[in-house]
PyMOL commands that place a pseudoatom at each C-alpha (Angstrom):
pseudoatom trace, name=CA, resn=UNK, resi=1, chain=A, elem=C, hetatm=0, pos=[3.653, -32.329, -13.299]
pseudoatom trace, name=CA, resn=UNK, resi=2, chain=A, elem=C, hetatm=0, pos=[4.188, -30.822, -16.419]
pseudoatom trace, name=CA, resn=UNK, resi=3, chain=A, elem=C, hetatm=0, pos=[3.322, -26.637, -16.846]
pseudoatom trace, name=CA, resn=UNK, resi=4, chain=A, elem=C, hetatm=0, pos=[0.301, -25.749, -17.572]
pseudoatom trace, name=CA, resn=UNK, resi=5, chain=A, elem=C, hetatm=0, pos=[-0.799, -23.234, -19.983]
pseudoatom trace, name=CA, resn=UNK, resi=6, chain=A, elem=C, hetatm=0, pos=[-1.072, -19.508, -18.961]
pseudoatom trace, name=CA, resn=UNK, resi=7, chain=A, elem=C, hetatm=0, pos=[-4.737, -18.521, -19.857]
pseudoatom trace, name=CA, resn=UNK, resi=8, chain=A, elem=C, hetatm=0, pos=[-6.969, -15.798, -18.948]
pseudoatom trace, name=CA, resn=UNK, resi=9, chain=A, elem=C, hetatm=0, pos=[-7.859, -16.136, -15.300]
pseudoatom trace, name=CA, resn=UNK, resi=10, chain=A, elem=C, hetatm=0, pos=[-4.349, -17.488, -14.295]
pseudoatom trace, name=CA, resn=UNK, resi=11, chain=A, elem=C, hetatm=0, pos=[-2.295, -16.133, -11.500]
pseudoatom trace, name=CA, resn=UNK, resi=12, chain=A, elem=C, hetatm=0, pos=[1.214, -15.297, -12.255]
pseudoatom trace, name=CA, resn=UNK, resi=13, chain=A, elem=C, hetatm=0, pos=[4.264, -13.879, -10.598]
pseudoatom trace, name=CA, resn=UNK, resi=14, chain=A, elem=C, hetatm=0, pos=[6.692, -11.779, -12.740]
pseudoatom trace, name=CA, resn=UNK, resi=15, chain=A, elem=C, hetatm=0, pos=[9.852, -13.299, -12.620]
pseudoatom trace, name=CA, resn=UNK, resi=16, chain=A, elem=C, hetatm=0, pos=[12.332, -10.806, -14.452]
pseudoatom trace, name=CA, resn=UNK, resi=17, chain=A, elem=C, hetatm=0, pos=[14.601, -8.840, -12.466]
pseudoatom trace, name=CA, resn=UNK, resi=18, chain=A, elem=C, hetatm=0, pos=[14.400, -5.777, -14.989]
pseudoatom trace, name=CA, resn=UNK, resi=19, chain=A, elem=C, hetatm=0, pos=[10.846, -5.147, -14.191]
pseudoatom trace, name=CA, resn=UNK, resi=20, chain=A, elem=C, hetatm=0, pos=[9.644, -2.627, -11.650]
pseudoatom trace, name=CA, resn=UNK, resi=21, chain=A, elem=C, hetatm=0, pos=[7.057, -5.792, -11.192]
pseudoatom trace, name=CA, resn=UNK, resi=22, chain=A, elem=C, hetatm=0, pos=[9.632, -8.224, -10.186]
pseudoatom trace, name=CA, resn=UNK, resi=23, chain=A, elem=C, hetatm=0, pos=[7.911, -10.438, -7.771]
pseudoatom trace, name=CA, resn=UNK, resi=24, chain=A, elem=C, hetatm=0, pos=[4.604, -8.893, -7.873]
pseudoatom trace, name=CA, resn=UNK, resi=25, chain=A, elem=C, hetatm=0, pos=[1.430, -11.405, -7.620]
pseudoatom trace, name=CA, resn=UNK, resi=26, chain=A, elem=C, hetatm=0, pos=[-1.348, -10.848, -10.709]
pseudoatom trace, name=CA, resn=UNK, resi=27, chain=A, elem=C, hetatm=0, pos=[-4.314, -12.484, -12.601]
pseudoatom trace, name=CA, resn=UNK, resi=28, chain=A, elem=C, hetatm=0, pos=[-4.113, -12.601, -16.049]
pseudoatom trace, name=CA, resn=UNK, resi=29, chain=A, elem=C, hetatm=0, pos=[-6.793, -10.684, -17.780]
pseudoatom trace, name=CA, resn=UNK, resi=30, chain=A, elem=C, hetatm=0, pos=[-6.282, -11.611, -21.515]
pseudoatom trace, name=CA, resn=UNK, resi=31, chain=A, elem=C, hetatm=0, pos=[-3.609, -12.558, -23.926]
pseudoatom trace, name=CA, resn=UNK, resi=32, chain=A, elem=C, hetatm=0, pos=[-1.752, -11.325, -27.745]
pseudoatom trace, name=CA, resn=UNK, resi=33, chain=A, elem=C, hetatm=0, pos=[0.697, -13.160, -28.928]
pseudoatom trace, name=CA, resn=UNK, resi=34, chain=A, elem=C, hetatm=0, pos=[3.281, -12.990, -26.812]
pseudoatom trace, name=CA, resn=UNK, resi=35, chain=A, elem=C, hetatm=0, pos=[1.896, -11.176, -24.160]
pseudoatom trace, name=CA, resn=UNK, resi=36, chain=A, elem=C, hetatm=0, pos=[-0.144, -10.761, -21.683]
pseudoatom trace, name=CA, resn=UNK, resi=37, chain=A, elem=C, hetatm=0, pos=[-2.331, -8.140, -20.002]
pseudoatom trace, name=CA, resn=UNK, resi=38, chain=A, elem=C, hetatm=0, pos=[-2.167, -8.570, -16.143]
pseudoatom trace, name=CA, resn=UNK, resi=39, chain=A, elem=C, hetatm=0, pos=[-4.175, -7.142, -13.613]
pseudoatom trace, name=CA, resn=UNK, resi=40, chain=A, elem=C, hetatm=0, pos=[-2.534, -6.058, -10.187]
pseudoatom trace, name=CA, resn=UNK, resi=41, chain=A, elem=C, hetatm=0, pos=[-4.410, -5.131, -6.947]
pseudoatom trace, name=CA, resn=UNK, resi=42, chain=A, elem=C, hetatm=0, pos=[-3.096, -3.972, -3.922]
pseudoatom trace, name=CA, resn=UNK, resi=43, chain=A, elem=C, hetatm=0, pos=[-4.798, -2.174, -1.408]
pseudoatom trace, name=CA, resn=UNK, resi=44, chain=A, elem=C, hetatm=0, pos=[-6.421, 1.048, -2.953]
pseudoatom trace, name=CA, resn=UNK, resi=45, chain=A, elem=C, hetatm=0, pos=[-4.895, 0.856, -6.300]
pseudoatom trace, name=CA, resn=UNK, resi=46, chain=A, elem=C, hetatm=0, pos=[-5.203, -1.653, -9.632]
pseudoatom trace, name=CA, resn=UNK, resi=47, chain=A, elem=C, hetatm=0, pos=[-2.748, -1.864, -12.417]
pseudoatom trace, name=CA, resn=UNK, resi=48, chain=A, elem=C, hetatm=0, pos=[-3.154, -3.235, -15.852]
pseudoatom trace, name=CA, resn=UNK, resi=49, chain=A, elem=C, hetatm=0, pos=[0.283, -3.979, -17.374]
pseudoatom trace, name=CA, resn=UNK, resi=50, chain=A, elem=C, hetatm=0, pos=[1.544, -5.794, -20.379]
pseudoatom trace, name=CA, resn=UNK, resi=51, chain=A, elem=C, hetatm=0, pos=[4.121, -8.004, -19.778]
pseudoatom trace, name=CA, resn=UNK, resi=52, chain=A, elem=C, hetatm=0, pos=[5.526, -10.288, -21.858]
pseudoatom trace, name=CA, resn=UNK, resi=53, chain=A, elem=C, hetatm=0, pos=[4.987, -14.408, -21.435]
pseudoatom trace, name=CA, resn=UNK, resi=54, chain=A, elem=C, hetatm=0, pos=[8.408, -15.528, -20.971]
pseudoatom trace, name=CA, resn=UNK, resi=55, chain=A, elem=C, hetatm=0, pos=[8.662, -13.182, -18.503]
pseudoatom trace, name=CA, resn=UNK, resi=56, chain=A, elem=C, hetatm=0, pos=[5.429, -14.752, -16.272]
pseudoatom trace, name=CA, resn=UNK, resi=57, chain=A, elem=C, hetatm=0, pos=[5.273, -17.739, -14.415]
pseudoatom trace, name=CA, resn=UNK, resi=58, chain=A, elem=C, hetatm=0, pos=[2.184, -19.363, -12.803]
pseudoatom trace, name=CA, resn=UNK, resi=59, chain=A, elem=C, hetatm=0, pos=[1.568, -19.432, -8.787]
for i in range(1, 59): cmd.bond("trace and resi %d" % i, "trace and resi %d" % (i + 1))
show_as sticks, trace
zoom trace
């Protein structure tokens, strides 16, 4: 199956091993260019982060 497209609505995992976010589980709220605004939840807290694409893949 070839990749799909990330688009807005996608869940991702970061897959960079620089990132604090390594690993971490999101949903991608909307896209510039080359990057991408993710939303993370967990537990009592939310996170918006941009991260770049390259650096995303889908789950």
């Amino acid at each position: 199956m070839p990749d799909l497209p990330i688009l807005p609505g996608s869940t991702v995992v970061v897959r960079d091993a620089r990132s604090i976010y390594n690993g971490y589980k999101g949903f991608v709220q909307r896209l510039s260019g080359s990057q991408a605004a993710v939303l993370f939840e967990g537990g009592n807290w939310d996170k918006l982060v941009t991260i770049p694409l390259k650096t995303l893949e889908q789950a």
